[in-house]
C-alpha positions, 0 to 999 in steps of 0.5 A: 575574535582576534585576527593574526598576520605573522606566519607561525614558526613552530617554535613560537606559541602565538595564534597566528592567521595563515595565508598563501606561501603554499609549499610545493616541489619548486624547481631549483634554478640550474635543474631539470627534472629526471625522466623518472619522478618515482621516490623509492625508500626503505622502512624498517617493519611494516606499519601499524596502518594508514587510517589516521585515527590509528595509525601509531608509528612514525613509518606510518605516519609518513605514508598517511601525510601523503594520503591526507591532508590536515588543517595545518601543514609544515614548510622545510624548516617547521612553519605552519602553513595552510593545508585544508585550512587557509587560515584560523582565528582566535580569542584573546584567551586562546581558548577558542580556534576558528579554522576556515577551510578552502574551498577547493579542497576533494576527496579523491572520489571528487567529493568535496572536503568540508569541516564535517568531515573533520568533526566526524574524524575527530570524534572517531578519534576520541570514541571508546569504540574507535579503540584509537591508540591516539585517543589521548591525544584528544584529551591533550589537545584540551577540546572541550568535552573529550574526557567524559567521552574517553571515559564513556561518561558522555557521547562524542557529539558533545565533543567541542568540535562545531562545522559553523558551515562546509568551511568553518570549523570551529574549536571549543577548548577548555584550557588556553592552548597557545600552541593547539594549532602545531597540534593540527599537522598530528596525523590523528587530526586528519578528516576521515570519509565517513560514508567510505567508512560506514561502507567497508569497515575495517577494510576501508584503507584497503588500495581498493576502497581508500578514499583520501584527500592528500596529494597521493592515493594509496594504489597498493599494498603488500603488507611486510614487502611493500606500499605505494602511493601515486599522485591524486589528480583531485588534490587541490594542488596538484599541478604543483606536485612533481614526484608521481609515485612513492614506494616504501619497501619493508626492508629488516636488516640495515645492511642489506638496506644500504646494500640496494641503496648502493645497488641503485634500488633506494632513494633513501635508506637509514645508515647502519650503526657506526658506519657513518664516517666511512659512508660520509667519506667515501659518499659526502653528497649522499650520507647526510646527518641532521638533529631530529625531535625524538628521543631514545630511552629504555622504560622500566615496567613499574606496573604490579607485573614488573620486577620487585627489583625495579620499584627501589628508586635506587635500582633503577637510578643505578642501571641509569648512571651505569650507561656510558651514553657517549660510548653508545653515541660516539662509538656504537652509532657515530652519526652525531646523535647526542647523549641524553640525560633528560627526556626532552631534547634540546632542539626542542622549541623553547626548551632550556635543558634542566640541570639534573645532577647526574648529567654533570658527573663524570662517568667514573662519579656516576659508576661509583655512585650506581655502585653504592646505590645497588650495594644499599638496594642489596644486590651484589655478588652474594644477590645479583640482579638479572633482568630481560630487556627487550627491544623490536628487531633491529640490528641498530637496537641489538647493538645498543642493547648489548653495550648497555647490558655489558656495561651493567655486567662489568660496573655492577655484575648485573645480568640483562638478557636480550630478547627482540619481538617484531614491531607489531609484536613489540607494542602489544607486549609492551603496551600490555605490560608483558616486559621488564626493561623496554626499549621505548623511541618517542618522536614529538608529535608538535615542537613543544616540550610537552609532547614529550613530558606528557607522555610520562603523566600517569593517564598518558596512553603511552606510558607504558611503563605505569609511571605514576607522580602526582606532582608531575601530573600536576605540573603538566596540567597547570603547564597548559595555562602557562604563557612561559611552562619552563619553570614547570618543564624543569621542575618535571625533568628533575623529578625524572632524573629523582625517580628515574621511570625511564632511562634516556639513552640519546636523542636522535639525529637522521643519518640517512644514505639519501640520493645526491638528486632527490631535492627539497629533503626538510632538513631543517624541519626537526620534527621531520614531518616531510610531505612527498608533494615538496619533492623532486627528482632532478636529472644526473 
């Protein structure tokens, strides 16, 4: 094996062997703490879950960082640093990963974290029965064995997973994957209690039963109202932790979000649609905006249930060249979010935004040129097009939705109809193909363009839309090999901008009302991945 010194900045692709430099709530100099270490903050929906093999969603996904913990975590600018593991090793081919795990690490029940534990998640996680919807994410990982196991062709203990020992793991891939261990801070890569699994069932994350190994423990939870964690005295590092306790309060409607924040009821809260330079102005130590790693977009249903309309490249190239994304960015949410005419961001690491023809038009050029290619489909006056496009509950998601669908009626005459499900609601029906035009957001899940090109490849378990390209999918694959993938990342994008599958709206900044003394906030982590044991409250 070869050995590695140099911290792993998430944006490079080298192995790396990670020791100390644990992140905890360090204390500013000039601060003291409030008397009250409570974080309160605003969700949107109710989560999908907080077992890790489940859980689907980013609100979700936050919650489970805190009550698990992984092989890897992120320091606030992205770095990977030890969580359970203290480190790893590889080959040179970078096929092989050797993660040595501490030695003090528990579970909340006092019984220590060991490697096994991690083999048994993950192969929970790639197991048909699990029923996982991250079981892609195995395959994306490239562990040795994990197709035939999704495929039900082999079991999942000949998944390339191996505890050498209590705190050896050992990581079998089958192709050179540079970047698998920004893989391991994925919350569907968190170790799970097998034996508190076998016990309850699907009720195991109940507050009651939970057993976890993160710095929180899960105390309770009223689903659509509000979730709470509080510290786990048998975290292994514990007495480096500040904040006590976590609340997420589900609350639907933006507005009356702020309104609690100013009522002094929110540490944090999303700021509505376009009210970001009022709120800046008036509160410039509180209204914060910052780029984030996801990604905008509307899909189209190009399964046999969408609309005929949408199989012509030219309908859907059309309704795409027709959306004035800098209206959208600079006067609909006007919280720097930046137009998108690729599905990668460019704050992605590595990446080198693509030349794609449309994006160097003009919005005039690009409305001349829908027009054309609807008249050429054949739809206009005498045969307009009508469609439903549906996005989840938001007033924010309402607002971009009817810009877009105005702009189709005044540059094209074409009718979209709104409709809005909730979350849950929402990703079933557009999980199973129950729509035409769906609002889709994606989120890297490590900071590499492939967490976001992967996601369009025709087995990708959310691809909603039933993309299908066989060069695509050619190109990622052969992208996993590659020292430098950007010339396939290119060739991927501009294949997009031909067939149009998706329509890219923006991507993301986070525009939050954020306490003017909550300290430590990641925002220089452009994955977001925060963690509440890093935080603190200081004293007015």
């Amino acid at each position: 094996m070869k050995r590695f010194t140099k911290t792993l900045a998430a944006g490079l692709l080298g192995a790396t062997m990670l020791s100390g430099g644990v992140i905890a709530a360090t204390v500013q100099d000039g601060d003291t703490l409030a008397a009250d270490q409570t974080f309160t903050y605003r969700v949107l929906d109710e989560h999908s879950s907080v077992d890790p093999q489940i859980v689907e969603d980013v609100s979700g996904s936050d919650i489970v960082r805190d009550l698990f913990e992984g092989l890897m975590n992120q320091d606030a600018d992205g770095n990977l640093i030890p969580g359970v593991a203290t480190g790893f090793t590889t080959n040179d081919e970078k096929n092989v990963y050797t993660f040595t795990l501490r030695e003090d690490a528990k579970w909340s029940d006092g019984t220590p974290v060991t490697a096994g534990d991690f083999v048994y998640a993950w192969r929970r996680l790639v197991d048909p029965a699990t029923a996982s919807p991250y079981s892609w994410f195995g395959e994306l990982m490239s562990i040795e064995g994990v197709s035939e196991i999704l495929a039900g062709d082999a079991p999942t203990d000949t998944l390339g997973v191996t505890a050498i020992d209590d705190h050896t793991l050992e990581v079998r891939l089958t192709n050179s994957l540079p970047y698998f261990p920004l893989m391991t801070t994925h919350s569907s890569t968190f170790p799970s209690p097998k034996w508190v699994i076998d016990e309850f069932g699907d009720s195991w994350t109940d507050p009651e039963h939970i057993v976890s190994n993160g710095a929180y423990v899960l105390t309770e939870h009223i689903p659509s109202e509000r979730s709470t964690r509080e510290r786990n005295p048998m975290y292994w590092n514990n007495d480096e932790t500040i904040i006590e306790k976590v609340v997420a309060l589900v609350i639907n409607d933006d507005n009356t979000a702020l309104t609690r924040y100013l009522a002094g009821e929110l540490d944090r809260t999303e700021i509505p649609s376009g009210q970001y330079p009022r709120l800046h102005e008036e509160y410039p130590d509180q209204a914060v905006s910052f780029p984030r790693l996801c990604s905008y977009y509307y899909t189209f249903n190009l399964s046999d249930s969408g609309p005929e309309a949408f199989k012509d490249v030219r309908v859907r190239q059309a309704l795409s060249y027709s959306i004035d994304r800098n209206i959208i960015t600079d006067r609909v949410l006007q919280g720097g979010q930046f137009p998108a005419y690729t599905f990668t961001p460019g704050a992605t690491a590595g990446f080198e935004v693509p030349d794609v023809p449309y994006a160097g038009m003009t919005q005039d050029e690009r409305n001349a040129a829908a027009v054309a290619m609807m008249e050429e489909a054949g739809y206009g006056a005498d045969n307009p097009l009508s469609f439903e496009m549906l996005y989840n509950t938001s007033e924010g998601h309402k607002k971009i939705a009817i810009a877009m669908s105005q702009m189709w009626k005044e540059n094209l005459g074409v009718t979209a109809t709104l409709a809005n499900e909730e979350w849950k609601t929402f990703l079933d029906t557009r999980g199973n193909q129950n729509f035409e035009l769906a609002r889709g957001a994606w989120c890297g899940d490590y900071n590499e363009a492939s967490t976001f090109l992967d996601l369009i490849t025709t087995n990708s378990g959310y691809n909603d839309g039933k993309f299908s390209n066989a060069r695509v999918d050619e190109l990622m694959e052969d992208a996993k090999t590659l020292t430098d993938a950007t010339a396939n990342y290119t060739e991927v994008e501009q294949i997009l901008a031909d067939e149009m599958p998706i329509i890219p709206i923006y991507h993301y900044t986070n525009v939050y009302m954020m306490n003017a003394n909550l300290r430590n906030w990641p925002i220089d982590n452009v994955e977001q991945n925060w963690y509440s044991r890093d935080l603190y409250i200081a004293a007015e």
